[in-house]
C-alpha positions in Angstrom: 82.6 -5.0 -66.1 86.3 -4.1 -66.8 87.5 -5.1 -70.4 90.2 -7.5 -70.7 93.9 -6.1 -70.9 95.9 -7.1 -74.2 98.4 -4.7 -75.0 100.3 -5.7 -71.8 101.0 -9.4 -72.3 103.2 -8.7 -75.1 105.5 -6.3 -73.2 104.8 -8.3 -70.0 105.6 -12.0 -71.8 108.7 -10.8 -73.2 109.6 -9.4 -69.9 108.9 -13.3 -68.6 110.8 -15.0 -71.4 113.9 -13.2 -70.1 113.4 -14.4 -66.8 112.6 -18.0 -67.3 115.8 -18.2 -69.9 117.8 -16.9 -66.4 115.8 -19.0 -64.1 116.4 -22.1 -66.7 120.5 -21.6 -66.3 120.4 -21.3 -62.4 118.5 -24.6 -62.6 121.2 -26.2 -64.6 123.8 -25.9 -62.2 125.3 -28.7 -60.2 125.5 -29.0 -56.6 128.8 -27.8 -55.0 130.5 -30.2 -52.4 131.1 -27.8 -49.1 133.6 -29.9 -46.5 132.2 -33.1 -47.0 134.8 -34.8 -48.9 136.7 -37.6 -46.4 140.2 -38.1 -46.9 141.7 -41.1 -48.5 144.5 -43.0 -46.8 147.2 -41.3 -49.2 145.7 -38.1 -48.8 146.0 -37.9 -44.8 149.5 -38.0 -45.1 149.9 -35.8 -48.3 152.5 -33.1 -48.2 151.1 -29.3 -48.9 151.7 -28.3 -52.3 152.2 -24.9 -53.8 148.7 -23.2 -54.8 147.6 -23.6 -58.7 150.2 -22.6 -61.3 148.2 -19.6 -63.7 146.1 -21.0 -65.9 145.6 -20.5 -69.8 142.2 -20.1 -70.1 139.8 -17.3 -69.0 137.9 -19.2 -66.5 141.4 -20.7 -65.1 142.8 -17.4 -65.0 139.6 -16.0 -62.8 140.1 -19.5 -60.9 143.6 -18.5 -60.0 143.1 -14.8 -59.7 140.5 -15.5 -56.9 142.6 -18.1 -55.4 145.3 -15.4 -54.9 142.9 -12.8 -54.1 141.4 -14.6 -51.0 144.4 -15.8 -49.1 145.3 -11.8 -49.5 142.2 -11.1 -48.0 141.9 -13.6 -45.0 145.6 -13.0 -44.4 144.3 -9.4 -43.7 141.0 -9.7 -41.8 141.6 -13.2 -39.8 143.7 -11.0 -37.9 141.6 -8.2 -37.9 138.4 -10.3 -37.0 139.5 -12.6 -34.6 143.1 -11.9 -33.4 144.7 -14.7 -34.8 146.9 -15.3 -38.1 145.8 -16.8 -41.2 147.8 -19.5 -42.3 147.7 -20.3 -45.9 145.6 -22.8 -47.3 148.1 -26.0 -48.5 146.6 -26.5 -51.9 144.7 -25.3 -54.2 143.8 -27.8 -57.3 141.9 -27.7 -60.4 141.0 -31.1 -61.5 141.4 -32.0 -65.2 137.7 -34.4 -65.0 138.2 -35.3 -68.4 141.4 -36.8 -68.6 141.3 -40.3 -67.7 145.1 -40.0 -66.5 144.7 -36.9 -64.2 145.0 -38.6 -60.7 142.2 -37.7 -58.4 143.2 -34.8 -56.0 142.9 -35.6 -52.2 140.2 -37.0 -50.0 138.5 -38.4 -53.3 139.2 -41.7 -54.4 138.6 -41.0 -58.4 138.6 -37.9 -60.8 135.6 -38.5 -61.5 133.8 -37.6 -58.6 134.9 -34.1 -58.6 132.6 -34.0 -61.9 130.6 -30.7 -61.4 131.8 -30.4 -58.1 134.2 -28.1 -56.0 135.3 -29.1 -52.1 137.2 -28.3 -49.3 138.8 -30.8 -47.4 139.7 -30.1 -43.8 141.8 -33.0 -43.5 144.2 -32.5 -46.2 143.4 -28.6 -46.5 142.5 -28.6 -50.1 140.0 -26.8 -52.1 139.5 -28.6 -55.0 137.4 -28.2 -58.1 136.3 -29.7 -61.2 138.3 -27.2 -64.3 136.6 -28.2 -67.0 133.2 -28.8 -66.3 132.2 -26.3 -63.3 134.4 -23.4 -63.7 133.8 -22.8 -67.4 130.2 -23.2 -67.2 130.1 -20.7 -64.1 132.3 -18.6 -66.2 129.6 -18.4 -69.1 126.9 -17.8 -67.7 127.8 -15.3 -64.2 130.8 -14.0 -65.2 133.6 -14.0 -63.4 132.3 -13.6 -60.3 130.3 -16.7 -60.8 133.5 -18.7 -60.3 134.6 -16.0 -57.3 131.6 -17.2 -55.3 132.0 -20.7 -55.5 135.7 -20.7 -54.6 135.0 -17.9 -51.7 132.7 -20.1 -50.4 135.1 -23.2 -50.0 138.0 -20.7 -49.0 135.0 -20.1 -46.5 135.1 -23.7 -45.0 138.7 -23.2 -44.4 137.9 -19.6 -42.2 136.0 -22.5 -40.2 138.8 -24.9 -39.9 141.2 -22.1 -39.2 138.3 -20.9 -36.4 138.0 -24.4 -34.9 134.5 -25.3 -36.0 135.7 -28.5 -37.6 136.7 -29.2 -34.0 133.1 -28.1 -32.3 131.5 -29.9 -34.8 133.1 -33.4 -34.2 132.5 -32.7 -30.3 128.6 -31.4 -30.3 127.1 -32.3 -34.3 123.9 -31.0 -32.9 125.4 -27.1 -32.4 126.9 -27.3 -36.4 124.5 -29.0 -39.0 125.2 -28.9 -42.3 123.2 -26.1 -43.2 124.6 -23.8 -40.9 127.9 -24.6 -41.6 127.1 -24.1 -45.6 125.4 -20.5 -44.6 128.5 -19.7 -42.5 130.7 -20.2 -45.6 128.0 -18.4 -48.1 128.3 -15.6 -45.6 132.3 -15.7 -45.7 131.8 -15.4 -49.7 129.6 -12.2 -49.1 132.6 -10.5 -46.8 135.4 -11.2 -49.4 133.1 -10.1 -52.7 132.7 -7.2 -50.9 136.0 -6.3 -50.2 136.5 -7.1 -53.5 134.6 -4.7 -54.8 136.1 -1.8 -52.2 139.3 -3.0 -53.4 139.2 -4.2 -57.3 141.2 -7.3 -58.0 142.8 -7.2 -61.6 141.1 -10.0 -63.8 137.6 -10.0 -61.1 135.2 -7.5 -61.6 132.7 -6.8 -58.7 130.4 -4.1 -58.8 126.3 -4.1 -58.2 125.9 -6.1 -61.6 128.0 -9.1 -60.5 126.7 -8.6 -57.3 123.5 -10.1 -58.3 125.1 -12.3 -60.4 126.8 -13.9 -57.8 123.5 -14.4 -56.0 122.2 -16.1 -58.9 125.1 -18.5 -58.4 124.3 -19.4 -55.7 120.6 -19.7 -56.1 121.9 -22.3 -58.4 123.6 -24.5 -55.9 120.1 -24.7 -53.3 118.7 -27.6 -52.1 116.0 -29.6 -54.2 112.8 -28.5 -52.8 111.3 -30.9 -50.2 114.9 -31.2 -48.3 113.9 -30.2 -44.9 116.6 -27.9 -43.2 116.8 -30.7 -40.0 118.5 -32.8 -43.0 121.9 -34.3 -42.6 122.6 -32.9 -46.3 120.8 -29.5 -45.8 122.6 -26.9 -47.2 119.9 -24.3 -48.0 117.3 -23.1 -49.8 118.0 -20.0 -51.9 116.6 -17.9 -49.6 118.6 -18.7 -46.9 121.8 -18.6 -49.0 121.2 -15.8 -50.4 120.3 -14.0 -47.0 123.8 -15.2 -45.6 125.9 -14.2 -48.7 124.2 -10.6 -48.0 124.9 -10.4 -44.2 128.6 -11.0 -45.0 128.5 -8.5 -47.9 126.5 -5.9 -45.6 128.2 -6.8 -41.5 131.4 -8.8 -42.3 133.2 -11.5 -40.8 132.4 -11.5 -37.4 128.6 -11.9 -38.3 129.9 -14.8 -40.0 131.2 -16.5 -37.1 128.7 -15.8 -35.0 126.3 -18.0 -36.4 124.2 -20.4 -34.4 121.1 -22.6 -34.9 119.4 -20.6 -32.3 119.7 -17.0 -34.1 119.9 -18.1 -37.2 116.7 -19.5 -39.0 116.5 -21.5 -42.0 113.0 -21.4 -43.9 113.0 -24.5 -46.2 110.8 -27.3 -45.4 109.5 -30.4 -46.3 106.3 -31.1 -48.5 103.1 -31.1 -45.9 101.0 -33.4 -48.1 101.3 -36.0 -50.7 98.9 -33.8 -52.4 101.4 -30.7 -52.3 104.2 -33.3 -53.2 102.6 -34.6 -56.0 102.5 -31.3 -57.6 105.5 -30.1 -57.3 104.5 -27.3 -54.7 102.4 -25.7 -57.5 98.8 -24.7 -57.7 97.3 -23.9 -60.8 96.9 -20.4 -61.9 93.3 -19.9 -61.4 93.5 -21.6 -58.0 96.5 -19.6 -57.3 95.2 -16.3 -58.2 91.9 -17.1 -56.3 94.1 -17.9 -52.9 96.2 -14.3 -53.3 93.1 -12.5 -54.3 91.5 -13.7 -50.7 94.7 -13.6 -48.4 95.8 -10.7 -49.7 93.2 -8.7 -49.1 92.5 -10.0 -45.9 96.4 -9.3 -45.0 96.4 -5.7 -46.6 93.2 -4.8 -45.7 94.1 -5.7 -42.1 96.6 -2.8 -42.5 94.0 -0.1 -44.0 91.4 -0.4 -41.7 88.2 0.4 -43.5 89.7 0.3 -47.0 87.9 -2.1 -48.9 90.7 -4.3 -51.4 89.7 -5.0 -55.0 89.1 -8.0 -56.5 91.7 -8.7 -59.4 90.9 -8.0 -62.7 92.2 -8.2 -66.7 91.8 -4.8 -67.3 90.5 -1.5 -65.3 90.0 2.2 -65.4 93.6 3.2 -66.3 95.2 3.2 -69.8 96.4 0.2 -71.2 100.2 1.5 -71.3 99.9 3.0 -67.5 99.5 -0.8 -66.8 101.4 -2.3 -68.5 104.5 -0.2 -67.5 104.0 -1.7 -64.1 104.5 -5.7 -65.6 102.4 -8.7 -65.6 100.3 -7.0 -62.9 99.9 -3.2 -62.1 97.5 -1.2 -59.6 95.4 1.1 -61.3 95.0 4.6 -59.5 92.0 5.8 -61.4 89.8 3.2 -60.0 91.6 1.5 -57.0 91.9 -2.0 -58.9 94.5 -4.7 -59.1 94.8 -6.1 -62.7 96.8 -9.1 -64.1 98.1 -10.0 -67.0 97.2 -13.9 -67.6 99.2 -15.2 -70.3 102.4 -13.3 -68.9 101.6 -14.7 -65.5 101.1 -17.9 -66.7 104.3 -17.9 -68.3 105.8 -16.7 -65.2 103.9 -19.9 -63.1 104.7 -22.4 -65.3 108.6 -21.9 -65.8 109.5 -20.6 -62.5 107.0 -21.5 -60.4 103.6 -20.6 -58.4 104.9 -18.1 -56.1 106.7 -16.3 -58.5 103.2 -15.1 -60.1 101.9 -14.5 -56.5 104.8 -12.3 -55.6 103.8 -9.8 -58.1 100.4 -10.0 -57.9 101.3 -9.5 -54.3 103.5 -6.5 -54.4 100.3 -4.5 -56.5 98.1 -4.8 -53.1 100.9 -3.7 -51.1 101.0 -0.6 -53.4 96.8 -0.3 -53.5 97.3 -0.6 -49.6 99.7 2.3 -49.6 97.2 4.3 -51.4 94.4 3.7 -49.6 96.4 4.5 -46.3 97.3 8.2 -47.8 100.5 7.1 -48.9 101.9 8.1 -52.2 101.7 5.0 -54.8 104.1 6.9 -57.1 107.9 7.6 -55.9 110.6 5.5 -54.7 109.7 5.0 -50.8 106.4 3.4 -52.8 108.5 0.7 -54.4 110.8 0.3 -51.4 107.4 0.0 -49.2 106.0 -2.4 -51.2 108.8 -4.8 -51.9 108.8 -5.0 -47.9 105.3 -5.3 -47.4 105.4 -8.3 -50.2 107.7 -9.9 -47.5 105.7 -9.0 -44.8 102.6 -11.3 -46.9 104.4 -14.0 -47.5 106.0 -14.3 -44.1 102.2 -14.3 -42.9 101.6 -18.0 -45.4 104.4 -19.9 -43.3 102.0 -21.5 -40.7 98.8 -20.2 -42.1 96.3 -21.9 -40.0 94.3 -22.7 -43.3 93.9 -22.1 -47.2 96.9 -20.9 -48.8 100.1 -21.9 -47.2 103.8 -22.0 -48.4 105.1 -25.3 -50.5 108.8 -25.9 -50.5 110.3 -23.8 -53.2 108.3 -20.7 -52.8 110.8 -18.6 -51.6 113.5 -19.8 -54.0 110.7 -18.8 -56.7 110.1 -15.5 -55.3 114.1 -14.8 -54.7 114.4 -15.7 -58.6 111.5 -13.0 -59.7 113.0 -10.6 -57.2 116.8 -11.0 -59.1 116.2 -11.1 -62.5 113.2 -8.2 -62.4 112.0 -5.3 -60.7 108.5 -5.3 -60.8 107.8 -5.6 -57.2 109.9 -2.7 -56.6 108.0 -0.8 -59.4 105.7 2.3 -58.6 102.2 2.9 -59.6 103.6 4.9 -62.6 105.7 1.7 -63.6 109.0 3.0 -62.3 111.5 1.7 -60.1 114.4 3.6 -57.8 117.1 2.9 -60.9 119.9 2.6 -58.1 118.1 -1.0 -56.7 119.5 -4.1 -57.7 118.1 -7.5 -56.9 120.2 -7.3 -53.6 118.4 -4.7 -52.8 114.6 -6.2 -53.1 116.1 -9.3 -51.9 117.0 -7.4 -48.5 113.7 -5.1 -48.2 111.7 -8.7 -49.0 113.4 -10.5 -46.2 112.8 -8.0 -43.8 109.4 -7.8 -43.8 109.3 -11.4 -44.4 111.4 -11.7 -40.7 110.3 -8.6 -39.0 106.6 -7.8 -40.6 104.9 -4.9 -42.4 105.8 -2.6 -39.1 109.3 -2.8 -40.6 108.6 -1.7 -43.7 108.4 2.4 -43.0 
């Protein structure tokens, strides 16, 4: 019998405690208004005003460096894009929430409402936003770019207006929900940040770091789980807003715009069963490892014909620190074997969420797979292999026809492991390609989850 693994959960629990404090912020964040706010009677009539005078303090400053920053850019590629010229956006205004004085901006009928908020209005043309509630708190904990993102995204609403979608949507509703509309902007954000960070803008930092802070952002803003994606409110899990921030970043604005209920799909769902509601979406560990240990060998072994999959274990043939290099679960070349750290995976399950533990364990028989099939375990086409092949699993749970299936929230928990760690993407040596970021294992994930494990190389 193998022994129990203990050296690992200390390295591997601190390892967790560092994600769950990340995982704890995103969860802390307020939802963003996107185009929904309605004009009030003064407001339909209100005459454009210059955009935000520079502001004193840090986050302000961003605020108004972005501001600036984005009607450069969409002065520059409307044109380029779509042939037609970019005319500015009217206003730009950052609401004072906490001063009972400040007068609400437009298309709200009290300051107050713009608590925790940020909005464009079509009607009036104004991206508003609450300056001393949201902006500073997306300033501490993202950076910079954690207020970039936000305002791209409304700025993004605006490339919709200027496009006529406002216009398409009042005719045919059906053609532009919500959440297509809110991915269309989240993919707008992705084509400025990343012209941002071809071209730096003075005051707004965006490099690979803040690249996957900004993704963080907006894993923050998702939809509660159990809001189905038919929703009149939809606006996306954070797998799906992630996914459209990263086509922008990657393809630009014309990928943008070409949007469309029918090529693009939305995962999030509702909750199948009281049972599953009742829970939260979250087995418990035991029951959880128990499901992964059975579909995930079925699923791999399916892809190493003959190969026999382990059953998981605490502990196997390898030395303790070859395993516990690899996190709270590792493959163990000596013997074949798929260990897991408990405590560290309970951690993980019970601050971020089921799948987040399954994810990992996942990832270890998509590198024992690799193995078996005369694949090298060790190098960086291992880790890249494996991160794919972990999408390529859990695409397989969507409409499982029994046993283990996906709960709303599982992606969103395994997009948070796959930001704020590598350990998918880590080889059987414990090591992962050091030029990866979360955007990275966020992309290889997502195409095996859309295109299965013949995609992953």
């Amino acid at each position: 019998m193998m022994g129990a693994v203990s050296a690992p959960i200390g390295r591997a629990a601190t390892l967790v405690a560092t994600l769950v404090v990340a995982v704890l912020v995103l969860a802390s964040c307020s939802q963003v208004v996107s185009g929904s706010a309605q004009p009030t009677p003064a407001a339909a009539s209100a005459p454009a005003t210059r955009a935000i005078a520079a502001q004193a303090d840090p986050p302000g400053r961003v605020a108004d460096a972005t501001t600036r920053a984005l009607q450069d850019f969409w002065r520059a590629e409307l044109p380029a894009a779509f042939g037609r010229e970019w005319r500015d956006i009217s206003t730009f205004i950052p609401v004072e929430v906490q001063d009972p004085a400040a007068p609400p901006p437009p298309c709200v009928n009290r300051t107050a409402d713009v608590a925790d908020q940020a909005f464009y209005c079509p009607a009036a043309d104004v991206v508003a936003w609450d300056a001393d509630g949201l902006i500073p708190a997306l300033h501490e904990r993202f950076g910079p770019v954690g207020v970039a993102v936000v305002l791209a995204h409304e700025v993004g609403h605006a490339v919709q207006n200027r496009l006529g979608v406002d216009a398409e949507q009042s005719r045919d509703p059906q053609r532009f929900p919500t959440i297509l509309l809110e991915s269309m902007a989240d993919c707008y954000a992705g084509a400025a940040l990343a012209r941002f960070a071809e071209e730096p803008v003075a005051g707004l930092p965006v490099g690979l770091q803040e690249r996957d802070r900004a993704m963080q952002a907006l894993v923050g803003f998702r939809d509660p789980i159990g809001v189905a994606a038919s929703d009149e409110s939809a606006h996306g899990n954070a797998f799906d807003r992630v996914s459209a921030f990263q086509d922008g970043w990657n393809e630009g604005a014309t990928l943008c715009a070409g949007m469309t209920i029918d090529n693009r799909p939305f995962t999030q769902r509702r909750f199948a069963s009281e049972a599953d509601l009742a829970r939260a979406g979250n087995l418990p560990l035991r029951e959880l490892l128990a499901f992964v240990e059975r579909d995930a060998a079925e699923f791999f072994g399916g892809l190493a014909p003959g190969w026999d999959p382990p059953q998981l274990s605490t502990g196997g043939a390898c030395p303790v620190p070859e395993l516990a290099a690899q996190g709270p679960a590792a493959y163990c070349r000596d013997d074949g074997g798929v260990a897991v750290d408990v405590a560290a995976l309970e951690g993980l399950h019970d601050e971020v969420g089921d799948f987040a533990a399954a994810t990992v364990v996942a990832g270890r028989y998509g590198l024992a797979m690799l193995d078996a099939g005369g694949q090298s375990p060790v190098g960086r086409p291992a880790g890249a292999a494996t991160t794919c092949l972990t999408g390529a699993y859990t695409g397989r749970l969507f409409d499982a026809a029994d046993g283990f299936q996906l709960s709303p929230g599982d992606l969103d928990e395994a997009v948070q492991v796959l930001l704020a760690a590598d350990w998918v993407a880590r080889d059987a040596a414990g090591v992962s390609d050091p030029a990866d970021h979360g955007f990275e294992r966020i992309g290889r994930f997502r195409t095996g989850l859309l295109e299965g494990p013949g995609a992953c190389g």
